[in-house]
C-alpha positions in Angstrom: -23.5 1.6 -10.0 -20.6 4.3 -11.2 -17.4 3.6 -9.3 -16.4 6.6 -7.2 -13.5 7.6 -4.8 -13.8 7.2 -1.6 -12.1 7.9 1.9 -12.8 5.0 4.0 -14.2 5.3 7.4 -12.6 1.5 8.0 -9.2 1.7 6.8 -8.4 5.3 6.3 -7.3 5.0 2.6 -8.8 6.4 -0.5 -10.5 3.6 -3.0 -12.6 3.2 -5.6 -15.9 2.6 -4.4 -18.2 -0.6 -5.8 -16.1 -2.3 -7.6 -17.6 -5.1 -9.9 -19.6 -7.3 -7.8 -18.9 -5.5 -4.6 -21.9 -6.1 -2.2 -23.2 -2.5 -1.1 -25.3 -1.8 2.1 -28.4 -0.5 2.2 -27.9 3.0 2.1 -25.9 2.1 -1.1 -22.1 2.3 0.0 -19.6 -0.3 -0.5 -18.2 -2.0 2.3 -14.9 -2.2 3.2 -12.6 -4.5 1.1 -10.2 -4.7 4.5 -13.3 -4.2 7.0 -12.4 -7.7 9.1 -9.0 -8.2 8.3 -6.3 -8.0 10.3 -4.5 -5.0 10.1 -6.6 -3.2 7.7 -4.7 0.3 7.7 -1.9 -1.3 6.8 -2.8 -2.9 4.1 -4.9 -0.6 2.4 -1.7 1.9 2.7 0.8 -0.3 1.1 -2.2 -1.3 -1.7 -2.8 2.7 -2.5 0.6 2.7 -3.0 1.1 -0.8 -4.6 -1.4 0.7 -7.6 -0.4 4.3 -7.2 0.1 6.4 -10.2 3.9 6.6 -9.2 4.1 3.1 -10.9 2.4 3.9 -14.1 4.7 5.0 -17.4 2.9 8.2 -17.2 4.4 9.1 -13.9 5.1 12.6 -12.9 6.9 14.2 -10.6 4.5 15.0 -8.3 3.0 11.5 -8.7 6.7 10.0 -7.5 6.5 12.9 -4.5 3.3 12.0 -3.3 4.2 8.2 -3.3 7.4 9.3 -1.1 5.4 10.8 1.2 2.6 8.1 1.4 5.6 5.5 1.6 6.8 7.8 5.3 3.3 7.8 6.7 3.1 4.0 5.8 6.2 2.9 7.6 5.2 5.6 10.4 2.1 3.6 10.8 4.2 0.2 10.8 6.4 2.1 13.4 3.7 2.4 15.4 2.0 -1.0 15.6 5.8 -2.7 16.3 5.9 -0.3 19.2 3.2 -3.1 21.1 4.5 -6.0 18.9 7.6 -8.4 19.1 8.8 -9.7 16.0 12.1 -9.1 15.1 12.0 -10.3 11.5 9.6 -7.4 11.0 11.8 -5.1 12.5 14.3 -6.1 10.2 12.4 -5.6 7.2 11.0 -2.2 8.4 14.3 -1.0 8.6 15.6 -1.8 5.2 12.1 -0.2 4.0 13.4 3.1 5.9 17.1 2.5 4.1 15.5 2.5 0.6 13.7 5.3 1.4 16.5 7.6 3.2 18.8 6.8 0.0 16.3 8.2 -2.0 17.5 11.3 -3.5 16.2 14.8 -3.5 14.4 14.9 -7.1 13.0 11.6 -6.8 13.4 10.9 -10.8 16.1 9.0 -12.1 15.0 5.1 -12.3 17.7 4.6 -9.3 14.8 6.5 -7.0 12.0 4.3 -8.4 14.0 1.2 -7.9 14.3 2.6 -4.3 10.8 3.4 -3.9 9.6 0.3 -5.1 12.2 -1.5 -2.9 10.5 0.3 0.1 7.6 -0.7 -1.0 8.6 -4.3 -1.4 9.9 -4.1 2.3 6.5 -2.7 3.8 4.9 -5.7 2.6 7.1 -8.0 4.1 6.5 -6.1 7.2 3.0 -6.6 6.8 3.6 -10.4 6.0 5.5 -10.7 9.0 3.0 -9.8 11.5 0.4 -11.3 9.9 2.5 -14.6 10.0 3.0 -14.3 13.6 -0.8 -14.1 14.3 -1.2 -17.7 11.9 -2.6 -15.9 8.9 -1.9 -15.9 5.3 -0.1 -13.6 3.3 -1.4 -10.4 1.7 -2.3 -10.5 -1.2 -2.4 -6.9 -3.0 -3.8 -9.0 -6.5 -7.1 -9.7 -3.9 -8.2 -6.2 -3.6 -7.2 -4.9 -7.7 -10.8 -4.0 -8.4 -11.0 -1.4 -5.5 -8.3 0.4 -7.1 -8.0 2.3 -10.8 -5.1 -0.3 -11.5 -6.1 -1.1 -14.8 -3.2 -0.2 -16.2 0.1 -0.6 -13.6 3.3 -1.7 -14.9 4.8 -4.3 -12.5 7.9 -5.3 -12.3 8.2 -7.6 -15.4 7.5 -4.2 -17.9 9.8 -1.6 -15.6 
C-alpha cells in the first residue's frame, strides 16, 4: 500500500499514512499511531515538528518559518491543557519553551535561531513528559512513531 499524507481526524496532525506494517481498517485507512494515548494532540504536534523539514540540511526559509509558527500553536495547545492541570515543573518548562521562542529573531536563519528553535522544541517535550509523568506513564518517545513521518533523512543533534 503507497504511503500518503494525511490529516488525522484523531490527533489533528498531518502524517504519513501506512507506514510499514501499520494495520489498516477495513475501508483501508491507517489508524492512528496516537489513537489511545494520552495526550495525543500533543504529541503528534511536537513529532511533526521533531521530523519537520526545518531540521533537515536542505532547510529553507520558509521551512524554518513554518516550524516557528507550528512551534506557537504547539505551546498554545500546551497552554491550554495546563489551564485544567497542576504541575508546576511543566509550567516551568513551558515557559523556557516560550523564552527560546521569543528570543528568536526576526529572519529566523542564523544557526543561533535554530539552536533556539530546537531548544523550544526540546522544552515542549519536557512539557509533554511532565504531564505524562504525573498521570504514571512513560515517557514519549518521538523514535516510537518514525515510520509515520518522511524522517528518513533528519539530522539530529549529533550531525548539527
Amino acid at each position: 500500500m503507497p504511503t500518503r499524507r494525511v490529516s488525522c481526524r484523531v490527533c489533528g496532525t498531518e502524517h504519513l499514512f501506512a507506514p510499514r506494517g501499520a494495520p489498516s481498517s477495513s475501508g483501508g485507512e491507517g489508524t492512528c499511531p496516537y489513537a489511545g494515548s494520552a495526550y495525543p494532540g500533543l504529541r503528534a504536534g511536537h513529532d511533526q515538528l521533531y521530523f519537520g523539514p526545518w531540521r533537515r540540511m536542505d532547510a529553507t526559509r520558509i521551512d524554518v518559518r513554518q516550524a516557528r509558527h507550528g512551534l506557537e500553536r504547539l505551546l498554545r495547545a500546551i497552554a491550554g491543557v495546563l489551564e485544567s492541570e497542576d504541575v508546576p515543573a511543566a509550567r516551568r518548562d513551558l515557559n523556557k519553551a516560550f523564552e527560546a521562542v521569543y528570543s528568536l529573531g526576526p529572519d529566523e536563519e542564523g544557526p543561533r535561531d535554530l539552536l533556539l528553535l530546537d531548544h523550544a522544541l526540546s522544552y515542549a517535550h519536557r512539557v509533554i513528559g511532565d504531564l505524562l509523568h504525573e498521570k504514571g506513564l512513560p515517557p514519549h518517545a518521538p523514535s516510537d512513531f518514525a515510520a509515520w513521518y518522511d524522517a528518513g533523512d533528519v539530522p539530529f543533534r549529533e550531525e548539527w
